[in-house]
C-alpha positions in Angstrom: 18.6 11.7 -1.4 21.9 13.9 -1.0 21.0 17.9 -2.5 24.3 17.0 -4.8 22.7 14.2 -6.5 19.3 15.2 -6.5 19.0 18.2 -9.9 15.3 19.4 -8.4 17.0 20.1 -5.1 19.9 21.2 -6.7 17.7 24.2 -8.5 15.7 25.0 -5.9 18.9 25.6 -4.1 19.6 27.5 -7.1 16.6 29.7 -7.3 16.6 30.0 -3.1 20.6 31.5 -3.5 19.8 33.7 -6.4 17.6 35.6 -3.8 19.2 35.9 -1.0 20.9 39.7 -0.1 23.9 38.4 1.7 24.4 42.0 3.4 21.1 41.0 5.1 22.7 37.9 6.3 25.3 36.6 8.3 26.8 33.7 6.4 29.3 35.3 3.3 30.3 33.6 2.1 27.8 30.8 1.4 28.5 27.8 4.2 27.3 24.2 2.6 27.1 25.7 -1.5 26.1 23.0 -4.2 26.5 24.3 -7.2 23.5 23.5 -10.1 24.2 21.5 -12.7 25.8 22.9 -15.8 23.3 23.6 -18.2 24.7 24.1 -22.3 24.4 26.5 -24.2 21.1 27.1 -26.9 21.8 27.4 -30.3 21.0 30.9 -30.2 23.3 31.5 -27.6 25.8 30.1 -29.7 24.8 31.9 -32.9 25.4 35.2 -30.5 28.5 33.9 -29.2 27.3 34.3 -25.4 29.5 31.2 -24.8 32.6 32.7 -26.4 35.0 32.7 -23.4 38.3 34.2 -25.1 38.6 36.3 -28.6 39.6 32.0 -29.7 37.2 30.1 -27.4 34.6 28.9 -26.6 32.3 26.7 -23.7 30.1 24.2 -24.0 28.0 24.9 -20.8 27.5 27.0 -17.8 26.9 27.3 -14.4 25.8 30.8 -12.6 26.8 31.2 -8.9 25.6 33.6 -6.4 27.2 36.1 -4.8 29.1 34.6 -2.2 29.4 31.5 -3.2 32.5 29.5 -2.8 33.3 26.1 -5.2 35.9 23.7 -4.3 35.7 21.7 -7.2 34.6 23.6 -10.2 32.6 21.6 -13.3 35.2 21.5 -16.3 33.8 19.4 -18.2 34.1 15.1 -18.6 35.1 15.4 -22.4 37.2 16.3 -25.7 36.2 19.4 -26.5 33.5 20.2 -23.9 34.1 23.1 -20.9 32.1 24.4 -18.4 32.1 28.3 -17.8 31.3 29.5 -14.1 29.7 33.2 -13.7 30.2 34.4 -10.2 27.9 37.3 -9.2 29.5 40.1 -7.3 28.3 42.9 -5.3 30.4 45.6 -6.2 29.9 47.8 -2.8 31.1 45.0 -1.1 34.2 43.2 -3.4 35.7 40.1 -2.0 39.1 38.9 -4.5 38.3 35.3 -5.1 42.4 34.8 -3.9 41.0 36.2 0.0 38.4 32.8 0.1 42.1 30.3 -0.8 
């Protein structure tokens, strides 16, 4: 099965990009990047309003992307009153404005 239907590849993906030290590598960004699957928040998460997005909202769900990674079609979420939040790690020694990938 394709790695963007399949969730276990999708996470070991996941897990596999986490890891990776792209100044150790060629390919930055990533080439060939599925994102994993939006997972929603806990209700403890929500109690310590980690998914507060603005001082007036709030997600639903997120996704955490490595550094590098490039997504053409963001996860926003299918529903009323459900969004997805994306986390892009940087590496601050090496800053690349999202605007330089367009």
């Amino acid at each position: 099965p394709s790695i963007s239907v399949n969730p276990e590849l999708q996470q070991l993906q996941h897990i596999f990009n986490l890891h990776i030290d792209p100044l150790s590598h060629s390919f930055s960004p990533l080439l060939n990047y599925y994102p994993p699957p939006a997972r929603l928040f806990t209700e403890e998460e929500w109690q310590h309003s980690k998914n507060k997005t603005t001082c007036q909202s709030y997600a639903s769900a997120l996704i955490e992307h490595p550094i590098g990674a490039i997504v053409k079609y963001p996860e926003s979420g299918s529903q009323p009153k459900y969004s997805v939040a994306h986390h892009f790690h940087i590496n601050p020694k090496n800053f690349i404005h999202p605007k330089e990938n367009i």
